[in-house]
Every structure is written in C-alpha cells, then in structure tokens.
C-alpha atoms as one frame of an Amber mdcrd trajectory, in Angstrom:
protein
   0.000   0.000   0.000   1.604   3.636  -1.132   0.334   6.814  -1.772  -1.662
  10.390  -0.931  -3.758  10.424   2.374  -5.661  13.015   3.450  -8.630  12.540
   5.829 -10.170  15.275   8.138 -11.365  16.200  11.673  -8.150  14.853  13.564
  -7.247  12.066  11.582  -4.079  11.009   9.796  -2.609  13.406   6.790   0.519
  11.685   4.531   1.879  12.453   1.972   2.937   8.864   1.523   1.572   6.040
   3.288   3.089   2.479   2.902   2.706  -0.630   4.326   4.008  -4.281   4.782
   5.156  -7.427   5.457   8.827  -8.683   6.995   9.247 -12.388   7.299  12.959
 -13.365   8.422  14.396 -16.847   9.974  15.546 -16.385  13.123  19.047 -18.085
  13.867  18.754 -19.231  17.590  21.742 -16.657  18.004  19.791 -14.300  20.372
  19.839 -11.329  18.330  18.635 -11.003  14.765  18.084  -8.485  12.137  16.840
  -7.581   9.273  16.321  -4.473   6.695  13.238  -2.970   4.794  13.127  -0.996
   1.596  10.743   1.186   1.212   9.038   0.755  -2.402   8.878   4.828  -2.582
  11.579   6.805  -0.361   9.670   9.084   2.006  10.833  13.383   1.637  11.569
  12.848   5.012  12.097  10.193   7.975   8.539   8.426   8.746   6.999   7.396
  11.148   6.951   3.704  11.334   5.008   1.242  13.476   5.695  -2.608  13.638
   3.995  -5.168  15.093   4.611  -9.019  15.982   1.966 -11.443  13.902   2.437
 -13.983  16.684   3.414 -11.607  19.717   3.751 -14.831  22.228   6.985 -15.828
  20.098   8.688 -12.618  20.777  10.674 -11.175  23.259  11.643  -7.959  22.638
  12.277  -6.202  19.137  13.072  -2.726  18.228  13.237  -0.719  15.454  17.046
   1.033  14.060  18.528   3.011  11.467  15.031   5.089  10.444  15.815   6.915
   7.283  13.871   7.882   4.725  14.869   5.397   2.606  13.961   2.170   5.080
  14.742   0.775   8.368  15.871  -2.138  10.158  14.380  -4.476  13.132  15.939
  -6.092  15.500  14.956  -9.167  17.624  16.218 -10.078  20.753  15.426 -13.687
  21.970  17.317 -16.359  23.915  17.348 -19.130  21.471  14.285 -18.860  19.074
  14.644 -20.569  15.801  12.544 -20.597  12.418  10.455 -18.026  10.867   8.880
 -14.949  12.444   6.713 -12.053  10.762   5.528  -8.537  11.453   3.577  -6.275
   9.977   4.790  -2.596   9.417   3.458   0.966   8.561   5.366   3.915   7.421
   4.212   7.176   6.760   5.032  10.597   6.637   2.229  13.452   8.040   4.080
  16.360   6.327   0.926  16.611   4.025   1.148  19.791   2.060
C-alpha cells in the first residue's frame, strides 16, 4: 500500500503512506536483524510502526537506522529458531 492520504477532523494526513510485510528466519543466536526498503523513499524520515503477527513468540524487538529510505528491526530472543513475521506501517504526516 503507497500513496496520498488526506482525511479530516483529527485524523491522519501523509503524503505517503506504505505498508508491509517482513518475514525473516531467526538463527537461535539471540539477536537477529533484518532491513526494509521502502518501495517509494519518504521526503523525510517516517513514522513507522511494527507489530509481531504472533506476539507470544517474541521477546523484545526494536526498530534502528530510520531513514527515509527504510529501516531495520531487531529481535532479541534467547534461542528462538525458524520463521517470524511482522507487519509494518510507514508514513510521513508532512501533508502539504
């Protein structure tokens, strides 16, 4: 999802709006990382929310390295192995 958004009365204004899906292996290792692209690079650094699609495999993650052009996540877990996915946002509210 990427584009124009412009709704009224208090709610979100962007410029450009974009959404997705990571999916990464995790190595057992204890931290992991990954990058995103973004498909359209933001005038300036988004804001980006990311959320766990299983949140009981987790147990921490944070989010690195904003620029306008992507970002990276991080997950920190004792020894979790195999695939894990989240689901991001991005967008920037400098609508004008």
């Amino acid at each position: 999802m990427s584009g124009r958004a412009g709704f009224v009365s208090g709610s979100i204004h962007a410029q450009n709006l974009q959404a997705g899906a990571i999916t990464f292996t995790l190595g057992g290792t204890g931290t992991d990382t990954t990058s995103v692209t973004f498909k359209k690079k933001f005038k300036a650094v988004p804001y980006i929310v990311v959320s766990p699609t299983d949140p009981k495999a987790i147990t921490r993650y944070n989010v690195y390295n904003k620029a306008n052009s992507g970002f990276s996540l991080k997950v920190i877990s004792s020894s979790l192995t195999g695939a894990i996915s989240f689901d991001y946002v991005a967008f920037d509210d400098r609508y004008n």
